[in-house]
N, C-alpha and C positions, 0 to 999 in steps of 0.2 A: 590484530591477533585475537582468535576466538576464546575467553575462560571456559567452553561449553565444550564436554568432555562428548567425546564415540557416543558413548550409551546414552546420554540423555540426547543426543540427536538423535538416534533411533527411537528412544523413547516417545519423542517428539513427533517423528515423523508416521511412527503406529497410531499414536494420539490423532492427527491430521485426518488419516484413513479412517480409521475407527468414528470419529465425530462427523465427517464430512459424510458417510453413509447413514448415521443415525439420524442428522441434520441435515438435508441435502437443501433448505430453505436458506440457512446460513453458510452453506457453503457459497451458494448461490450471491450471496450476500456480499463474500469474501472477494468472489471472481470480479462482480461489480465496482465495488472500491477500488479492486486492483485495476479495473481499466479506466475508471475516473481517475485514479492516481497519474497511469499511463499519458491518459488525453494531456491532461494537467501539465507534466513535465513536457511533453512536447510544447505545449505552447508557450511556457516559460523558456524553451531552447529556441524556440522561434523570435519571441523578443530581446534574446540574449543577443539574437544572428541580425537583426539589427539593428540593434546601437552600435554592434560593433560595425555594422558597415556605414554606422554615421548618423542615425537615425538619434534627433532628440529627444525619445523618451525613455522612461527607466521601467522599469521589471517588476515593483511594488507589488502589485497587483497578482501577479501571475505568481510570485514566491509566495504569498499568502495563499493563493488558492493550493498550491504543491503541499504548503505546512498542513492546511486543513484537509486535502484528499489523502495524505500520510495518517494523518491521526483517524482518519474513519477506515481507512484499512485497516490499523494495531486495534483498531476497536471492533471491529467485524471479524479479525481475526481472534481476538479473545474472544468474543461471546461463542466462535464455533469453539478454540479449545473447552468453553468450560461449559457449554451448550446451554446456552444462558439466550434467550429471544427476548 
């Protein structure tokens, strides 16, 4: 359940627009991370798919890479809200 009231999501979502046309470097930026994130989860689903079909090794690797393309998204995505490079 969201604390984040109607208005500050539109707030938020103006903010988005507004910085991403001022910034279109870090928006760019943004788009990035999010598909390194993407790539990331996929292949942590892929070694999830198998161990479960029996396969000896574990996932270590792949959840770390997922922890760290998450945090360089929330970090790509703050420097576009506060237009920060």
């Amino acid at each position: 359940m969201s604390t984040i009231s109607e208005e500050q999501k539109i707030d938020t979502v103006h903010r988005l627009g507004v910085m991403s046309e001022r910034h279109p470097e870090l928006k760019r930026r943004v788009a990035d991370a999010r598909f390194e994130l993407d790539a990331v989860i996929l292949a942590m689903n892929a070694a999830d798919e198998r161990i479960q079909a029996g396969e000896e090794i574990h996932s270590l690797q792949e959840q770390a890479a997922v922890e760290q393309a998450k945090n360089a998204h929330a970090q790509a995505l703050a420097d576009l809200l506060r237009g920060e490079r």
